[in-house]
Backbone bond lengths (Angstrom), bond angles and torsions (degrees), N, CA, C in turn:
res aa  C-N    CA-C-N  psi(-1)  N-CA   C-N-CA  omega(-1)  CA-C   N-CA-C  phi
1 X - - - 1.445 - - 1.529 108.84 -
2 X 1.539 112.71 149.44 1.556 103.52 -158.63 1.774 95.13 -139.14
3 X 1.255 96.29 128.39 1.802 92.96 -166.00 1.607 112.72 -56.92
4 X 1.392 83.93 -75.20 1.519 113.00 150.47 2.162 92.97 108.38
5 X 1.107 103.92 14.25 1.297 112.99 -176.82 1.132 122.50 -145.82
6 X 1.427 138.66 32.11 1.441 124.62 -157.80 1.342 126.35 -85.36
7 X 1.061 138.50 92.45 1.296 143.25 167.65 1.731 116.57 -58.16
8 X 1.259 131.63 170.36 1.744 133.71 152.88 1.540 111.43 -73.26
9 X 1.121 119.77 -20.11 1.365 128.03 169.03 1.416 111.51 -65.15
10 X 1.482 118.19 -29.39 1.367 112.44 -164.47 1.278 117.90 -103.03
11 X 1.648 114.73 0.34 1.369 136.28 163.74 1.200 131.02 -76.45
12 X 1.492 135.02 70.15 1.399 143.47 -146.83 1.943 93.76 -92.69
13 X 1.219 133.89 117.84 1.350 148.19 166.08 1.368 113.79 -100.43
14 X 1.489 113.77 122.71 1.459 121.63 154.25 1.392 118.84 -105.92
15 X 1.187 118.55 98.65 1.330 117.35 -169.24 1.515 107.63 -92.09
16 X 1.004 145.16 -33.90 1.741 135.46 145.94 1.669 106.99 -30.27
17 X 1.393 119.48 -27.52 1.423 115.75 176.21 1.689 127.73 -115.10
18 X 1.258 92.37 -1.09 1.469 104.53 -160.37 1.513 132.20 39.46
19 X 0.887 88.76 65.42 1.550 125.12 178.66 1.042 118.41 -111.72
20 X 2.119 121.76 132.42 0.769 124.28 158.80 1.925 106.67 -122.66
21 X 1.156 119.70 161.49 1.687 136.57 167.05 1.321 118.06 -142.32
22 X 1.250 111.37 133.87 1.775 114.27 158.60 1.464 98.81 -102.41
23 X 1.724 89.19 148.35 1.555 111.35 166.11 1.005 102.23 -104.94
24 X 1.077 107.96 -168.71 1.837 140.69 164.32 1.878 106.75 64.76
25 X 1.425 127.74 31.03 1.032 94.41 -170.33 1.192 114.26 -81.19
26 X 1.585 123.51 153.93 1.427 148.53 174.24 1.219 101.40 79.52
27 X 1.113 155.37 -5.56 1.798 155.24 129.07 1.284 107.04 6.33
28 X 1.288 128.02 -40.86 1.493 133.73 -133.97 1.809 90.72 -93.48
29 X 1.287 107.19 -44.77 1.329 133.70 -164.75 1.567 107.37 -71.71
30 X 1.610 115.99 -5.54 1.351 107.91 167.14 1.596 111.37 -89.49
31 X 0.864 106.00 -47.13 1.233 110.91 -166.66 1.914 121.81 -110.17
32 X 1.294 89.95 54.86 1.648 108.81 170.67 1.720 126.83 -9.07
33 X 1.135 93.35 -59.65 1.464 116.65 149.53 1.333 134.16 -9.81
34 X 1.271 106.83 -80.38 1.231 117.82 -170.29 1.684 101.96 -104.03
35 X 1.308 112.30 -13.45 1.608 98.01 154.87 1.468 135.15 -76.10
36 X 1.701 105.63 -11.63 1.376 102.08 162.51 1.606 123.70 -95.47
37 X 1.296 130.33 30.40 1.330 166.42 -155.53 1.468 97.05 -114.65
38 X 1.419 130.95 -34.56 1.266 124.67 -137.88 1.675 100.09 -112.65
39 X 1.989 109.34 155.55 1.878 92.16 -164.85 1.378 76.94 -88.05
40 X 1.519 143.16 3.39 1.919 120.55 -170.01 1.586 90.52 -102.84
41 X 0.972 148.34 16.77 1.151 129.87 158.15 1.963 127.17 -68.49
42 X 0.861 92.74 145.62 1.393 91.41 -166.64 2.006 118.74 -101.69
43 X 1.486 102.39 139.93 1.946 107.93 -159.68 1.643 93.99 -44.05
44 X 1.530 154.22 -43.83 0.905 132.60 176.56 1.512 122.61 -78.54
45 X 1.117 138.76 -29.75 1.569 135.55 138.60 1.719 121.58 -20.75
46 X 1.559 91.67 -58.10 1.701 90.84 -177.55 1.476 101.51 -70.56
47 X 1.148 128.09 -26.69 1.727 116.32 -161.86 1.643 98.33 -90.16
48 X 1.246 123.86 -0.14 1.535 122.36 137.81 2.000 86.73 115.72
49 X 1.519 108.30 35.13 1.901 102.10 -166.01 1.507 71.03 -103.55
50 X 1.971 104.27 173.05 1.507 128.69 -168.25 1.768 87.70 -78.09
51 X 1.216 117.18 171.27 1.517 136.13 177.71 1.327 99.07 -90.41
52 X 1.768 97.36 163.06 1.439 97.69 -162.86 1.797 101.37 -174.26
53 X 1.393 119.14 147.59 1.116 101.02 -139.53 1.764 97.94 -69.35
54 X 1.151 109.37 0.41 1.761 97.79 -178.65 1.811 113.83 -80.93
55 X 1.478 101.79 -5.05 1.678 121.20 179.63 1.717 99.92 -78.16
56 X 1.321 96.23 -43.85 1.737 89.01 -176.66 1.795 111.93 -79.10
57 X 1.514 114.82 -15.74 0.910 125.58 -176.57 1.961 115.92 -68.96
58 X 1.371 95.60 -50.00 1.497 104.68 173.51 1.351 112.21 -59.61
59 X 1.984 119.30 -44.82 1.403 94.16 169.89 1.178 120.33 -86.36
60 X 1.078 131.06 41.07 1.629 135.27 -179.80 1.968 70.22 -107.19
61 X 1.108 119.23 -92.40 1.448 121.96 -169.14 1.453 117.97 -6.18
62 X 1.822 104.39 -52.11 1.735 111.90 175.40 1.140 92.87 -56.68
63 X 1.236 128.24 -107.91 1.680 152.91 -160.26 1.652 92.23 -3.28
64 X 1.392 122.00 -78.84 1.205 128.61 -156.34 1.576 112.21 -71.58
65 X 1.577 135.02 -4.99 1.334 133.49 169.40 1.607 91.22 -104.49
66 X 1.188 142.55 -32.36 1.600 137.01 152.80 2.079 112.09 -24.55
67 X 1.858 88.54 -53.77 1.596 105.66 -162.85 1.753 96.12 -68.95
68 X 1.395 108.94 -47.49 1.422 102.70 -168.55 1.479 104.70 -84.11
69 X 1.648 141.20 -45.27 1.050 134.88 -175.23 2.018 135.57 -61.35
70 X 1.975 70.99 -35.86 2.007 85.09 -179.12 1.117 113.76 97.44
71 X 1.591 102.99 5.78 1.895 117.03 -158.22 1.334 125.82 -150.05
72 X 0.982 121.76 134.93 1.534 113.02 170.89 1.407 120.87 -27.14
73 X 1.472 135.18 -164.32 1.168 144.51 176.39 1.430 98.23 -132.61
74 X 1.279 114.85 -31.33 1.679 127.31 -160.27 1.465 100.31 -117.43
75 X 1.716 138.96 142.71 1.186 134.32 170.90 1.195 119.08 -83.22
76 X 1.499 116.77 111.96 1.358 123.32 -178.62 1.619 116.54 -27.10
77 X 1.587 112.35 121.73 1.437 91.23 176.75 1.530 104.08 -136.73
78 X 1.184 117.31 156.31 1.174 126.80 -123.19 1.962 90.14 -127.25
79 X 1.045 140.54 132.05 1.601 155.06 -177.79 1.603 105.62 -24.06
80 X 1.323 108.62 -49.15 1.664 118.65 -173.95 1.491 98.31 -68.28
81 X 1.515 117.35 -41.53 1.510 119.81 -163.97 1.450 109.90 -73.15
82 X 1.308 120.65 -26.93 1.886 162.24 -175.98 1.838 82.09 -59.99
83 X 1.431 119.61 -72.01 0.953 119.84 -121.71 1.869 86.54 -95.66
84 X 1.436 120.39 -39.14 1.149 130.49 179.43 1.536 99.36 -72.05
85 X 0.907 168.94 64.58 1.538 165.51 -85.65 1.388 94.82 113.40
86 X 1.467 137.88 -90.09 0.999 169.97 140.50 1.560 98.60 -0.11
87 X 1.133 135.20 -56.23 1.855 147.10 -176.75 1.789 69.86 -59.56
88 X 1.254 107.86 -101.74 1.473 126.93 -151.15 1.792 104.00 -18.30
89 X 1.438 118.09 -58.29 1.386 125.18 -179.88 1.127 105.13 -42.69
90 X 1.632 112.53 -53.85 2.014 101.21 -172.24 1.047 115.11 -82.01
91 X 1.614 123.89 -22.05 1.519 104.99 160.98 1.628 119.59 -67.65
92 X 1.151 133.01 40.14 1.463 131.91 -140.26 2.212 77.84 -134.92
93 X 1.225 89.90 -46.50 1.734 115.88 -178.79 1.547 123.55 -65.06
94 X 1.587 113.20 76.73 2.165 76.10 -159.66 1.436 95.97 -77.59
95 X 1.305 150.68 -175.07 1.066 163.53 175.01 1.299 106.18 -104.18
96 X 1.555 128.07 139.87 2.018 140.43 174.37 1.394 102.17 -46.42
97 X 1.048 102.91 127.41 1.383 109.20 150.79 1.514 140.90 -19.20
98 X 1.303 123.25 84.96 1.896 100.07 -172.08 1.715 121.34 -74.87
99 X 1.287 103.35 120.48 1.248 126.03 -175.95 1.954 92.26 -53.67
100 X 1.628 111.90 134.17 1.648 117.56 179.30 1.564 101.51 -125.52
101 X 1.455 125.53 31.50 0.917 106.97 -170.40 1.862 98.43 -157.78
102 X 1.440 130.67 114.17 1.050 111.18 163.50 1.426 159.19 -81.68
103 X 1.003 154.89 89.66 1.386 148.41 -168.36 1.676 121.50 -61.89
């Protein structure tokens, strides 16, 4: 079974019982959107492929270096940083030559 969404929210612990549960399954799958928003999403999730158990695996990877570190895995980045990222790639592109002269 493959979550395909895992958040820390969706990790419910009873530790008087030792117990663990996930919620939310298939949640993720409504709203596309805002699951590619997320740092536990996983490089084939974001590139828009079906989930799979190595998708739930990577955010098992976040969550638990979050639990032990106190910290992301990834450096928060912020819309301006998004967008300057994005400059750099298309200057990466030069564009053809425009021909100024007709024959």
């Amino acid at each position: 079974m493959v979550h395909g969404g895992l958040l820390p929210e969706n990790i419910l612990v009873k530790l008087s019982e030792g117990e663990v549960k996930l919620t939310d399954f298939g949640l993720s799958s409504l709203n596309k959107d805002i699951a590619t928003e997320s740092p536990y999403i996983s490089p084939e999730l974001y590139r828009g492929q079906e989930p799979n158990p190595a998708s739930d695996i990577w955010a098992l990877g976040v969550i638990a270096y979050e639990l032990i570190e106190l910290q992301s895995p990834f450096e928060p980045e912020t819309d301006y940083k998004r967008l300057d990222r994005q400059r750099q790639l298309i200057k990466l592109v030069e564009p053809a030559p425009v021909k100024t002269s007709v024959t």
